[in-house]
N, C-alpha and C positions, 0 to 999 in steps of 0.2 A: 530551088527553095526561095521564097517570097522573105523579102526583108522582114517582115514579122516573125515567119517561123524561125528565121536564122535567131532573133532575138529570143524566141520563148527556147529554143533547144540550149542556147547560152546560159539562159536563167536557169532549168534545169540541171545542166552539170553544174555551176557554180553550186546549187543547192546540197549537190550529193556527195558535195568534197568536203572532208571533215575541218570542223571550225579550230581555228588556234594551233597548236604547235601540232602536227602530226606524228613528228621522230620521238619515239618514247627515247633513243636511244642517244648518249650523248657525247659530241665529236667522232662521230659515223666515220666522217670524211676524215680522218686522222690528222687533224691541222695539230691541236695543242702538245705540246710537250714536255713541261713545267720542270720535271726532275731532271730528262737527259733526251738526248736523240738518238742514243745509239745505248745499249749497254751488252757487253758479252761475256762469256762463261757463265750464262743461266742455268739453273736446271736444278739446285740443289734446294732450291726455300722459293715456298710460294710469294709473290708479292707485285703491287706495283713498280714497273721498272723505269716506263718510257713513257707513251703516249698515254693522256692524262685518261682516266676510269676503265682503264684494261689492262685487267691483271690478270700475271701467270698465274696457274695452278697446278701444284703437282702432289703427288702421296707417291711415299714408300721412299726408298734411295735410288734413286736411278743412277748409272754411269754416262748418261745422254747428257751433252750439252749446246746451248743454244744462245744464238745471236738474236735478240729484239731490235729493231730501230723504225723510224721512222725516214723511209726513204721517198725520193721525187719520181715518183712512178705510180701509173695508174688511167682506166679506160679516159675516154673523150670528158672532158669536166671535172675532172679528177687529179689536185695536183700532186697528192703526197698518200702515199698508204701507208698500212704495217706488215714490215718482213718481218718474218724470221726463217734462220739459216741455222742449218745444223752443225755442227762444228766437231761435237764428239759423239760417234754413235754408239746403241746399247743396241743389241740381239737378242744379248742374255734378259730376260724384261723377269723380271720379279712381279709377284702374285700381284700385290699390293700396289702397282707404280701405274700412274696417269700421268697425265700432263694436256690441258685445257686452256685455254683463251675465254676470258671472261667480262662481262660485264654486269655488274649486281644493281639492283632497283627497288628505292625505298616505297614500302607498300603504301603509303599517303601518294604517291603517285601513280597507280595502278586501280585507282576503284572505277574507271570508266572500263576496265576491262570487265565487270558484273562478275569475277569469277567466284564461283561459289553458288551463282543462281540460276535460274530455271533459262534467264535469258543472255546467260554468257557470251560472250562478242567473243568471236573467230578472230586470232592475230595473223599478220603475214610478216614475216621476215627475207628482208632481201639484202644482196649485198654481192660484190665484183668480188673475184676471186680467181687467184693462178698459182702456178706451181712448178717444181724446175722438170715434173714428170707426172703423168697420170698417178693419181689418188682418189680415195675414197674416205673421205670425215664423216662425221655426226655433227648435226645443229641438235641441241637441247634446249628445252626452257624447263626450269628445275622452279618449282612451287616449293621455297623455304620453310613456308607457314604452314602447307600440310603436307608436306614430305610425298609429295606426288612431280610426277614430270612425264614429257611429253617428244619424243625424237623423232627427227626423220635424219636419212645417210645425204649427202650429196658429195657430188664429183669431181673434180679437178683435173686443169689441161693444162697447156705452158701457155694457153690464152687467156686473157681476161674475159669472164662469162657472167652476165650475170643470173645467179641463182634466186630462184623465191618460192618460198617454201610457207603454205597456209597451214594454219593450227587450226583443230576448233575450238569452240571455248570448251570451259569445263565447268561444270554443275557442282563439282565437288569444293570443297574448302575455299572458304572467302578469306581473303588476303587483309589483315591489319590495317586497321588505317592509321598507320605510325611514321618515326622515323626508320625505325631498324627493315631489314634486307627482307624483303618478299621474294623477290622474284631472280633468278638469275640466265642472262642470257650465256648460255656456252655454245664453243667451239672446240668438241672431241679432238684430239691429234695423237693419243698414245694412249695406250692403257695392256695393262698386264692381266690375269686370267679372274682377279676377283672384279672385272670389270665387261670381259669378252667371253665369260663359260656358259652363258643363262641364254634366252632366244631373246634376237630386237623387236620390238614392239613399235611396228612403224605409225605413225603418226596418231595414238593412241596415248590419250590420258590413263595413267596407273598411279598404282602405289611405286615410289621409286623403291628399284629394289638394283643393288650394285652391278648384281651378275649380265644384266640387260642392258645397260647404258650404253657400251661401244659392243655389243655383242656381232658376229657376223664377220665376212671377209672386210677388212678395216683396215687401213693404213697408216705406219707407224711413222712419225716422223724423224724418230731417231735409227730408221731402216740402214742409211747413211748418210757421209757429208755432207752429198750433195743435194740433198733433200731441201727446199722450200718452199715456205706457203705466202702467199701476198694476200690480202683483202683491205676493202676498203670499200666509203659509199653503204655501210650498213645502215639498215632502216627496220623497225617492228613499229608498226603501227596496226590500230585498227580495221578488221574486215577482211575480206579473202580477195581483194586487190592490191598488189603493189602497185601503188602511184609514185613519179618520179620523186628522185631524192630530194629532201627537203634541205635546200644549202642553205645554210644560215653564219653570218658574218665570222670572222675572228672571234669581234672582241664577242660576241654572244655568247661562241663558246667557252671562250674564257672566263669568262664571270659564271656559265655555270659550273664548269672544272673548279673554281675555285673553292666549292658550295661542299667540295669533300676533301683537297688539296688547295694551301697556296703557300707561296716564299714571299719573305719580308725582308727589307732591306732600311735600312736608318730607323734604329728603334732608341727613343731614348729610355735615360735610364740615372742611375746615384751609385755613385762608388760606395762601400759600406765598409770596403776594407781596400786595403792594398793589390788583393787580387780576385775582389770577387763584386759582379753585379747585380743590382735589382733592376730590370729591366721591364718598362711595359709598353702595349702598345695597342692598339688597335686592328680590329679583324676589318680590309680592306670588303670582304662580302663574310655575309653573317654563315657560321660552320653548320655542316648537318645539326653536329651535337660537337660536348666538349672536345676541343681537340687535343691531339699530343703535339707537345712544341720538341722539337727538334731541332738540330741543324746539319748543315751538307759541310762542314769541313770548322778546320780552327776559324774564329771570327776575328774579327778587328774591334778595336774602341779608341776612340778617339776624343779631344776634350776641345774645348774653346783656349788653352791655354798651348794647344798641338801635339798635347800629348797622344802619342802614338802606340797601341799597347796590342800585340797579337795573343790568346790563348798561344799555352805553351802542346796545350793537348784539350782537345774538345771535352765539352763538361757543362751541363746544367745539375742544379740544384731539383731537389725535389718536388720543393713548397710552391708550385705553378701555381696562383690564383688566377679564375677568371670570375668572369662577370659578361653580361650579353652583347656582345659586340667587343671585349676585350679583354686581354692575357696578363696576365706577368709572370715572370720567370725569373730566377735566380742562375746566372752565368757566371763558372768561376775558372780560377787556372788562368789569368790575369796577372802582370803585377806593376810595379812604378806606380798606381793606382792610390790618391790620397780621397780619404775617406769623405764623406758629403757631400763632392762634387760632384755635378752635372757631368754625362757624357753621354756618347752616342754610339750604338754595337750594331757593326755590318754596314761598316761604310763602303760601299759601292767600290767609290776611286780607290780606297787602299787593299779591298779583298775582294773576289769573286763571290765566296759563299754567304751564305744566306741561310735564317732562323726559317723554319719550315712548322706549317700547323696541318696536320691530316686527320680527316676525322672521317675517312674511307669505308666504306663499309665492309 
């Protein structure tokens, strides 16, 4: 090939690779981990546990329980994935009982996907995956906005493999152009009979209807103990090509982890009584929407005069005001605390925890 053509077949694929961020999906590579790295006895309440925008899912009351963490394992370029490990199994599965891996997505981020129109763009989802024994999952993408979704099964070996699975688009229901939840990407791994009694509709846009979602021979992952699943390297992007994963820095990810989770440390604040604070501060990255201020354990507060004062028992007040780009909150369960003075809550050096804002969808 002549030095020219090598040059125009270059300009070419540059042309046809899509511009700007490709990974709708975010911290694919499982780096962030804001709240913990490890947490176990899962299984009983849906929620954010570990690795920052992937959250459990479960219905019904299961007796299954499970290990989340983020471990140092993972294909060639891969330094850290997300396990989980089953620890207590269920057989007995109740009508009602799931259990999902999830990632959800604000529909203001989703209108290049056209879904809704005549010229809906095809997504492809890929992503590494292993397991401590042959399985069989469901990928779904679940359309919040019009109660429609989309599945196909895939497979699992005690190898890292990577799986990529094209959608087409869909002509049906255009997704909000909002803050709130359009779109969710799942990961099937349990489901009880109002989930597996209906027929799977493979790779076909419908009305979501329960009975279909994990229907078919499906794999439980509370079968037994020794049951795990690894992925990591997740990508949904554009088109019916998976193109390599799109790495992108730490701190990238973390700033946009932060955009629905973050933890704060040295917030000032006024004593207003002996054991209670008005504390305010500032959102280091601006929140989806309002968030809930929280925190991960008793806090510390500390004054210019050394006064050193731990909550006796975790506790905010109700009256959280914000404003855009920043909080306040009312922290009480304090005490030595003289009234109108300055101080400062969640001091690093004297505690570990931290005031938490989540505004998750």
């Amino acid at each position: 090939m002549s030095k020219a053509a090598e040059l125009a077949k270059a300009g070419e694929t540059l042309t046809n690779q899509p511009s700007g961020r490709k990974n709708i999906v975010t911290n694919g590579a499982m780096q962030v981990a804001q709240r913990s790295a490890s947490e176990t006895g899962l299984g009983a309440a849906t929620g954010y546990f570990t690795l920052d925008r992937w959250s459990m899912r479960e219905g019904a009351a299961s007796a299954g329980r499970f290990t989340m963490a983020r471990v140092a394992d993972g294909p060639s370029g891969f330094a850290n994935c997300l396990k989980l490990t089953t620890t207590t199994a269920d057989t007995s599965i109740a009508a009602g009982e799931f259990l999902f891996l999830s990632q959800r997505f604000e529909g203001q981020d989703l209108q290049q996907l056209k879904k809704g129109t005549s010229d809906a763009e095809s997504v492809t989802v890929s992503f590494y995956v292993k397991g401590n024994a042959a399985a069989t999952y469901v990928c779904e993408l679940s359309d919040t906005d019009s109660d429609r979704s989309i599945t196909q099964a895939f497979t699992v070996t005690t190898d890292w493999v990577k799986k990529t699975l094209t959608f087409p688009g869909d002509t049906t229901g255009a997704m909000d152009d909002d803050t709130a939840m359009s779109l969710q990407l799942i990961f099937w791994l349990h489901g009880g009979s109002t989930y597996t009694s209906g027929t799977f509709s493979d790779n076909t846009w419908t009305s979501e209807t329960s009975a279909n979602r994990y229907a078919g021979s499906r794999t439980s992952i509370f079968d037994a103990t020794s049951r795990t699943f690894f992925i990591t390297g997740v990508q949904m992007e554009i088109g019916s090509q998976a193109t390599p994963f799109e790495h992108r820095s730490f701190g990238e990810e973390l700033e946009a982890c932060k955009r629905y989770f973050q933890k704060i440390h040295g917030i000032p604040g006024i004593c207003i009584s002996a054991t209670n604070i008005v504390a305010m501060g500032m959102y280091p990255v601006e929140c989806r929407a309002k968030p809930t201020v929280g925190q991960t354990g008793v806090l510390n507060a500390q004054n210019a005069s050394n006064l050193n004062t731990t909550q006796s028992s975790t506790g905010m007040g109700t009256n959280n005001g914000f404003a855009s780009g920043m909080f306040q909150t009312n922290i009480v369960n304090f005490s030595g605390m003289t009234a109108k003075e300055p101080i400062t809550v969640a001091v690093p050096a004297n505690n570990s925890n931290f005031i938490t804002l989540d505004a998750e969808l």
